[in-house]
C-alpha positions in Angstrom: -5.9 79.5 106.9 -4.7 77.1 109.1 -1.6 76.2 106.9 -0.7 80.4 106.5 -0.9 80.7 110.5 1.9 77.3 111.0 3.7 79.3 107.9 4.1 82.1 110.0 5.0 80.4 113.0 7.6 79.1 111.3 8.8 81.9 109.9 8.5 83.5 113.0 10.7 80.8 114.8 13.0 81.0 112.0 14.0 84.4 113.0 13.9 84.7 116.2 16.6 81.5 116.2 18.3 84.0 113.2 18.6 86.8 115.6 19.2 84.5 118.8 21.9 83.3 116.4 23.3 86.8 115.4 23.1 88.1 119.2 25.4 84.9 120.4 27.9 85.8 117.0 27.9 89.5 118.5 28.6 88.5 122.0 31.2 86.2 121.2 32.9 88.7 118.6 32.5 91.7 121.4 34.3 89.5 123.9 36.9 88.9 121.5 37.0 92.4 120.9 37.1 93.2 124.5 40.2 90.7 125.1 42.1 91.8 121.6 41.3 95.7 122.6 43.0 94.1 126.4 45.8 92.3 124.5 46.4 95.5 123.0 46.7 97.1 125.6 49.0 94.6 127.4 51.2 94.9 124.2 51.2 99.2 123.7 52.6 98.8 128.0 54.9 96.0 126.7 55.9 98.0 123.6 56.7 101.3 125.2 59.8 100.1 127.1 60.8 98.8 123.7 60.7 101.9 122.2 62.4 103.6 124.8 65.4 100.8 124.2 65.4 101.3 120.4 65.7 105.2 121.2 68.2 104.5 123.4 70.0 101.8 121.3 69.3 104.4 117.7 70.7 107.2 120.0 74.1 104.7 121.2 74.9 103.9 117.9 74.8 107.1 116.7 77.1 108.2 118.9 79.0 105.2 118.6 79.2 105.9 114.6 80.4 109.4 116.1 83.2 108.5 117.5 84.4 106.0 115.1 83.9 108.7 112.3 85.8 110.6 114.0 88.4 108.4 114.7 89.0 107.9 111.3 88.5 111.5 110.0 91.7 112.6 112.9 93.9 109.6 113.0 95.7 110.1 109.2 97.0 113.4 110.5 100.6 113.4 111.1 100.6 117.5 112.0 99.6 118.1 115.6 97.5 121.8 114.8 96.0 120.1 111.5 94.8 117.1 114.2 93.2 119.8 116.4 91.7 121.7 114.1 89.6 119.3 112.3 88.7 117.7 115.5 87.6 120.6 116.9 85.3 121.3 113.8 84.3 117.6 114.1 83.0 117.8 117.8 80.4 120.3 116.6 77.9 117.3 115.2 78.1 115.6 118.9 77.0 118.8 120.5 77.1 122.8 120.6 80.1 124.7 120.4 80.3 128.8 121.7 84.5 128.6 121.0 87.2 126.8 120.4 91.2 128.2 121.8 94.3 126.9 120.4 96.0 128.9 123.3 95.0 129.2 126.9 92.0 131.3 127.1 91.5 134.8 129.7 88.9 132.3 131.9 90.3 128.8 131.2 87.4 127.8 133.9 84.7 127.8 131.7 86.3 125.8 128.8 86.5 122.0 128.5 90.6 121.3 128.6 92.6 118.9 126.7 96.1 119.4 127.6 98.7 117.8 126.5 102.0 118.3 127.9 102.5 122.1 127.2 101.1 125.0 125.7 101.8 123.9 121.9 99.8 120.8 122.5 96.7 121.9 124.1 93.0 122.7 122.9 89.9 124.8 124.8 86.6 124.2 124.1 83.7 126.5 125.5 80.6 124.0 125.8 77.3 123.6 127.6 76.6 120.5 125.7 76.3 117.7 127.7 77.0 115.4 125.4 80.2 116.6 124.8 81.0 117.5 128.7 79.5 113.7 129.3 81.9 112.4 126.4 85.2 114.3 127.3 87.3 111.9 128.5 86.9 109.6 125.3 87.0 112.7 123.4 90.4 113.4 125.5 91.8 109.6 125.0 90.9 109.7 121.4 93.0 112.5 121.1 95.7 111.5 123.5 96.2 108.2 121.1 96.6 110.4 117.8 99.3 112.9 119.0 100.8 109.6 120.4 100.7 108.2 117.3 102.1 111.7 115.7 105.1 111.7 118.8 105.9 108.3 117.2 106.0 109.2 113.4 108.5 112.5 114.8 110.7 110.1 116.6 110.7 107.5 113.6 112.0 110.4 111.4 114.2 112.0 113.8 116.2 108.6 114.4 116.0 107.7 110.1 117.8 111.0 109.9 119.8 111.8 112.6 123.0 110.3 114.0 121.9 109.3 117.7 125.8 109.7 118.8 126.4 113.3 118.2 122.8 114.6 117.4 123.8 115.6 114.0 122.3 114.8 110.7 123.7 111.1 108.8 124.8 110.7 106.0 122.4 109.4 104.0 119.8 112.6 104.9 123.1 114.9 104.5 123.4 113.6 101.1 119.9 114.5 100.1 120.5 118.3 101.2 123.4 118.3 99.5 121.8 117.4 96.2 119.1 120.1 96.9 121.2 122.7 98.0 123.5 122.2 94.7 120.6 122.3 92.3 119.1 125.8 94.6 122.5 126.9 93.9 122.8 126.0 90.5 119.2 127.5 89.4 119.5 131.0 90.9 123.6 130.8 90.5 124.2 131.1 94.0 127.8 130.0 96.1 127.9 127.0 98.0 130.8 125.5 99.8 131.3 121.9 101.3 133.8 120.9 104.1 135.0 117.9 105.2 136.4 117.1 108.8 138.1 114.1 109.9 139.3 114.0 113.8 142.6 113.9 114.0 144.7 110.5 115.2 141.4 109.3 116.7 142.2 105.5 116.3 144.9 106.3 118.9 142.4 107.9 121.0 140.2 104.7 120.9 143.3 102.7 121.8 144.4 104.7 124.7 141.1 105.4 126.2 138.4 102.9 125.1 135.4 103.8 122.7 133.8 105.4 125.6 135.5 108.2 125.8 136.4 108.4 121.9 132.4 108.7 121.9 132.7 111.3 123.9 135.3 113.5 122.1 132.9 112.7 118.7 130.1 114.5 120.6 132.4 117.3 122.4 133.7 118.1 118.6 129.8 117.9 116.9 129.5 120.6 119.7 131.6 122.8 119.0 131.2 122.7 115.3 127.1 123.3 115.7 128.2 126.6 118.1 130.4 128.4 115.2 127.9 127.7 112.5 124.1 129.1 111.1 120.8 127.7 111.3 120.8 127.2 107.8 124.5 125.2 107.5 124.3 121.4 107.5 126.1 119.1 109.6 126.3 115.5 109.5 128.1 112.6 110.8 129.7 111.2 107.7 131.1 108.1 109.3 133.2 106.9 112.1 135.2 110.1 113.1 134.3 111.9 109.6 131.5 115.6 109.6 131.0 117.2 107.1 129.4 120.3 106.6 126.9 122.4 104.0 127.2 125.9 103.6 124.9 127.6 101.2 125.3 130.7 100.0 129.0 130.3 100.9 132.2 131.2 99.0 135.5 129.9 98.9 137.1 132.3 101.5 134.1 132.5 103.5 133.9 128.6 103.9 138.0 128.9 104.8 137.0 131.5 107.6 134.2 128.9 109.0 136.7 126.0 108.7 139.7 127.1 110.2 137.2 129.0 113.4 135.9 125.5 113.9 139.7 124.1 113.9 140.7 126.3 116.7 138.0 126.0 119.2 138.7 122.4 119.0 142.6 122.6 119.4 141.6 124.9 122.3 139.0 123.2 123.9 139.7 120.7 126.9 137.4 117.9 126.5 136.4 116.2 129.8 135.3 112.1 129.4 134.6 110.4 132.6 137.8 110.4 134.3 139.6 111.2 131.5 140.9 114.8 130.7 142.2 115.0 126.9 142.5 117.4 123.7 142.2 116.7 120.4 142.9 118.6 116.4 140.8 118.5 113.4 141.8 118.8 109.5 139.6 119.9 107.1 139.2 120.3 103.4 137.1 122.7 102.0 135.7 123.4 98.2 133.4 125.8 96.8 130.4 126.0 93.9 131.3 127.4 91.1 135.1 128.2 92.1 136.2 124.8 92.6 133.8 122.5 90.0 130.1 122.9 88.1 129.6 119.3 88.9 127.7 118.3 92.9 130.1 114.4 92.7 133.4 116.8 91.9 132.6 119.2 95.1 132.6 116.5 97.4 135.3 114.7 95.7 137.5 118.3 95.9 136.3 118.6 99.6 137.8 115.2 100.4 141.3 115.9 98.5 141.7 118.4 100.3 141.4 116.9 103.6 143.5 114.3 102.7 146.0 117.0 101.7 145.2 118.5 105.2 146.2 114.6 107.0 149.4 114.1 105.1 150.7 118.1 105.7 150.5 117.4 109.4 146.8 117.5 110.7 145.5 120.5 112.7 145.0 122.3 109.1 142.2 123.2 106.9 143.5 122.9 103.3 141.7 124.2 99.7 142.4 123.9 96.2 
């Protein structure tokens, strides 16, 4: 009996030690939980600021993917309306459009403006996104850098095709219409006419005056030749003191009539250089498509025998075979 009641007692002590045990395992696993549910805490207060920097970081680079999309979509476009066209479908993923103007609108107030120079080069856009408002002086330089970039490319082309002295076509581009305007001619059997001019004595003019004012006879003469013909004629500065000229749809005594108009204006026309007060003559030489040759090398050729017949007769002429 004795034995079963130490037993017990043992037993007894055993668990109570087993649940003193357990309770001290609680406690010190609650105040870990207390401090880990604290560190938490600490870390959701340090995490929120975070978040609202990822946001704002996720919401930059968005934008910033934006505007470089953009930039690429709009900068290939050599063609100012193409340029504001797709840019102003583009600006619709940054923010709410109501309407976009290619002209100036009734109440120009209430639109966002990008401007440009003049009325050609100008774009309204009706917004009360404030993205877009917020963004519209990149939106405006992005633009501003394309249609400079489109000025260039117009310049480029103007200068690889025009002669810079008189403002006319050169030779080389001259030579390209020439070719096209045959073929036109030659596919729906249509007249075309070619004249060559040469200014008259002008190596003396150089002599006497200086190139400055032989310059300016060269562009006086381009002048006058541009005033007595159509929009769809051709001039170009062949070389030195050499035009010639492109008439489609032109015949023989048509093209005669043009040339010898253009020789007296000149003859009669007092040209005024600096302080130098001079006149000066033209010849000419004229052949037509199909009256003269079937062949574009033989038209010019005929058109260049014939000024030459023009020099030798005694200048101031327009001559024709």
């Amino acid at each position: 009996m004795f034995y079963r009641a130490v037993i017990f007692l043992l037993i007894i002590i055993f668990i109570v030690e087993e649940i003193l045990l357990l309770k001290r395992f609680l406690n010190r696993n609650f105040r870990k939980k207390e401090q880990l549910l604290v560190r938490i805490d600490e870390l959701e207060k340090e995490l929120n600021p975070l978040k609202k920097n990822i946001d704002a970081l996720e919401k930059q680079m968005s934008e910033h993917f934006f505007f470089y999309d953009l930039m690429r979509k709009i900068s290939p476009f050599l063609n100012k309306k193409e340029l504001f066209k797709v840019f102003s479908e583009e600006i619709k993923y940054l923010g709410e459009v109501e309407a976009v103007e290619f002209s100036r609108p009734d109440n120009e107030s209430k639109y966002l403006q990008f401007v440009f120079g003049d009325e050609i080069n100008s774009l309204y856009v009706k917004t009360d996104s404030k993205k877009i408002i917020g963004h519209q002086d990149l939106l405006r330089k992005l633009l501003e850098l394309c249609i400079e970039r489109i000025n260039l490319y117009d310049r480029f082309q103007q200068l690889s095709i025009y002669d810079t002295l008189t403002e006319t076509y050169n030779r080389r581009y001259l030579v390209m219409r020439f070719i096209e305007e045959f073929e036109r001619a030659q596919k729906f059997s249509l007249k075309l006419s070619f004249i060559m001019i040469d200014v008259d004595n002008f190596k003396k003019i150089n002599d006497t005056y200086g190139h400055l004012v032989g310059d300016a006879v060269l562009k006086e003469i381009a002048k006058i030749i541009k005033q007595n013909i159509r929009e769809i004629d051709s001039l170009a500065r062949f070389g030195g003191e050499e035009f010639s000229l492109i008439l489609p749809e032109t015949d023989k005594m048509s093209a005669i009539v043009v040339g010898e108009r253009i020789r007296s204006k000149v003859s009669q026309q007092i040209i005024k250089a600096f302080d130098e007060t001079l006149s000066a003559t033209i010849s000419a030489g004229v052949s037509s498509f199909p009256q003269n040759t079937l062949y574009s090398d033989v038209l010019m050729e005929t058109a260049d025998k014939a000024l030459y017949q023009a020099k030798i007769s005694g200048r101031n002429k327009v001559c024709w075979f």
